[in-house]
Backbone as CSV, one residue per row, in Angstrom:
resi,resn,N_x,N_y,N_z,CA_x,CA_y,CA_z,C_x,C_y,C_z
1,UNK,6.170,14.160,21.248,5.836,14.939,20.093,4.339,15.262,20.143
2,UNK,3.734,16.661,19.820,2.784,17.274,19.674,2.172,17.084,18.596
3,UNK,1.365,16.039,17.949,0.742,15.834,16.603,-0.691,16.584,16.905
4,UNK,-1.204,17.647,15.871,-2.492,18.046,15.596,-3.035,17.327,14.441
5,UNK,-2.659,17.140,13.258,-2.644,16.233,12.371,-1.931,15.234,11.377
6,UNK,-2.289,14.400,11.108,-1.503,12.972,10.355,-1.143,14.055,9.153
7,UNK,-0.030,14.057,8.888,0.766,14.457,7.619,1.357,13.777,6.836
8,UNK,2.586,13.376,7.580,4.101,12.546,7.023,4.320,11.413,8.114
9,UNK,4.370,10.222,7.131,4.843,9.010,7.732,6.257,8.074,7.482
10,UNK,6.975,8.023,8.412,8.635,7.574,7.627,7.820,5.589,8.109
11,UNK,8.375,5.245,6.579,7.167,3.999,6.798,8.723,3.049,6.447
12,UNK,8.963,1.926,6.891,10.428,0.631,7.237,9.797,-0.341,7.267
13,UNK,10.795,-0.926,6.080,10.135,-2.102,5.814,11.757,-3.118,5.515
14,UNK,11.631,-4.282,5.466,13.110,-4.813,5.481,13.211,-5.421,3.826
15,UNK,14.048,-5.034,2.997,13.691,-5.503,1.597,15.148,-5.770,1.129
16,UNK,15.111,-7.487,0.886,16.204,-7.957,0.292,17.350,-8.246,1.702
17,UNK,16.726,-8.374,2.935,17.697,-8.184,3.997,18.265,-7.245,4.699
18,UNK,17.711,-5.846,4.175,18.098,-4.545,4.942,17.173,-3.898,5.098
19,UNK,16.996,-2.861,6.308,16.165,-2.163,6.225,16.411,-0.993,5.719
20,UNK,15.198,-0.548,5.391,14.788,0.779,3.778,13.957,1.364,4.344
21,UNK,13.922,2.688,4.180,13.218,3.580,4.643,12.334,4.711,3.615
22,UNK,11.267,4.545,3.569,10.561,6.013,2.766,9.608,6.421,3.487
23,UNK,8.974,7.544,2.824,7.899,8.440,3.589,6.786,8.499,2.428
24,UNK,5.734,8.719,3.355,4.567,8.891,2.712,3.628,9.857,3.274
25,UNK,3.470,10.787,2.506,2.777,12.221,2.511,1.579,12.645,2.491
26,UNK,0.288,13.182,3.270,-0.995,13.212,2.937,-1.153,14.000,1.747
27,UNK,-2.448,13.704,0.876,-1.999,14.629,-0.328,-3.494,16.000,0.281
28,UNK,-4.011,16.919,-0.582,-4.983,17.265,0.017,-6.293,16.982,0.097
29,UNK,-6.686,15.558,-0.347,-7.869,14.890,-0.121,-7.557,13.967,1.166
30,UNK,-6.523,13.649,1.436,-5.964,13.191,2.643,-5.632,11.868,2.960
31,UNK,-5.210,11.354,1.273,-4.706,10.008,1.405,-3.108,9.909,1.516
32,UNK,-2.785,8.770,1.499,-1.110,8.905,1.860,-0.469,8.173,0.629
33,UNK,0.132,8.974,0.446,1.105,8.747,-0.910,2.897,8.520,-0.982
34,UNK,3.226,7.808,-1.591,4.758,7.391,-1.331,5.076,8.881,-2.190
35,UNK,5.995,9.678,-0.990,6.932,10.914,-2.057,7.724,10.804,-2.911
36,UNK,8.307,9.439,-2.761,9.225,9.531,-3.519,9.784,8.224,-3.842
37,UNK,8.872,7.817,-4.926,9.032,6.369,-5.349,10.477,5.977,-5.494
38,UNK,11.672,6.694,-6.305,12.510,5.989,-6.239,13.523,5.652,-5.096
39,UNK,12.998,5.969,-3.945,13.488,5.614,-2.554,12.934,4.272,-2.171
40,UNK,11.650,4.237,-2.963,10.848,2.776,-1.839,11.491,1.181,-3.330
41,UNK,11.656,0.525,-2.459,11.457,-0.549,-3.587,10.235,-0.945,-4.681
42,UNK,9.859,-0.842,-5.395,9.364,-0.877,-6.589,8.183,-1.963,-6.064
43,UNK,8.591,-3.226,-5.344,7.362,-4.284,-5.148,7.040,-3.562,-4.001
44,UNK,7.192,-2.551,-3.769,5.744,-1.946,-2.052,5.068,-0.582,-3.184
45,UNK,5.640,-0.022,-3.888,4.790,1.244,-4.887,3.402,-0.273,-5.011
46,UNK,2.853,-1.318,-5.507,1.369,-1.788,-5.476,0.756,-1.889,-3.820
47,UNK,1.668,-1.540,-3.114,0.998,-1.478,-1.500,0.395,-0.269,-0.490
48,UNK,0.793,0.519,-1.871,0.325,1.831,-1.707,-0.967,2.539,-1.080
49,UNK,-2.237,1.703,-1.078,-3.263,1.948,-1.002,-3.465,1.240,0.350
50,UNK,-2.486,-0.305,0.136,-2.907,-0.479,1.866,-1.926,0.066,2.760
51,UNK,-1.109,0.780,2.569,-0.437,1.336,3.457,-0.840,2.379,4.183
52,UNK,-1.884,3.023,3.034,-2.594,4.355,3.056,-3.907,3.911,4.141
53,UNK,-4.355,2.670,4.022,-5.381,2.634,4.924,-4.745,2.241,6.005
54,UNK,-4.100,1.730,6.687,-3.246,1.312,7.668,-2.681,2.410,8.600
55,UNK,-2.306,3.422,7.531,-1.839,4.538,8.210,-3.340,5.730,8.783
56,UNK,-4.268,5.485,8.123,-5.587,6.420,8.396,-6.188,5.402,9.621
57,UNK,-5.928,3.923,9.896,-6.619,3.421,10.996,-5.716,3.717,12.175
58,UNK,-5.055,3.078,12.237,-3.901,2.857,13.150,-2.771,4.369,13.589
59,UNK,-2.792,5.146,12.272,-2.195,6.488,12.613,-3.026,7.223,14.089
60,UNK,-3.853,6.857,13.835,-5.008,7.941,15.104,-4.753,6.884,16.279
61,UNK,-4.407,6.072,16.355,-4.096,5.060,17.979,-2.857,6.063,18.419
């Protein structure tokens, strides 16, 4: 895959014993935001911010 820039991230995490899947979207200041909270489990919406930095370090590796 051809990435020019970090956009959309499909971010998996295992919650309650299964794995769950949501995405998180750059907004246009260029942080990453869950699209669509009622997809993610409710205890990762406060992880929001470190997910967002995680994805701005590690996205560019």
């Amino acid at each position: 895959m051809n990435i020019q820039r970090m956009h959309l991230f499909q971010v998996y995490v295992v919650h309650e014993g299964r794995k769950v899947r949501f995405h998180m979207q750059a907004d246009p200041n260029g942080n990453f935001r869950i699209t669509d909270p009622a997809s993610c489990p409710e205890i990762y919406h406060r992880t929001e911010e470190q997910l967002n930095n995680a994805i701005r370090i590690y996205g560019k590796a």
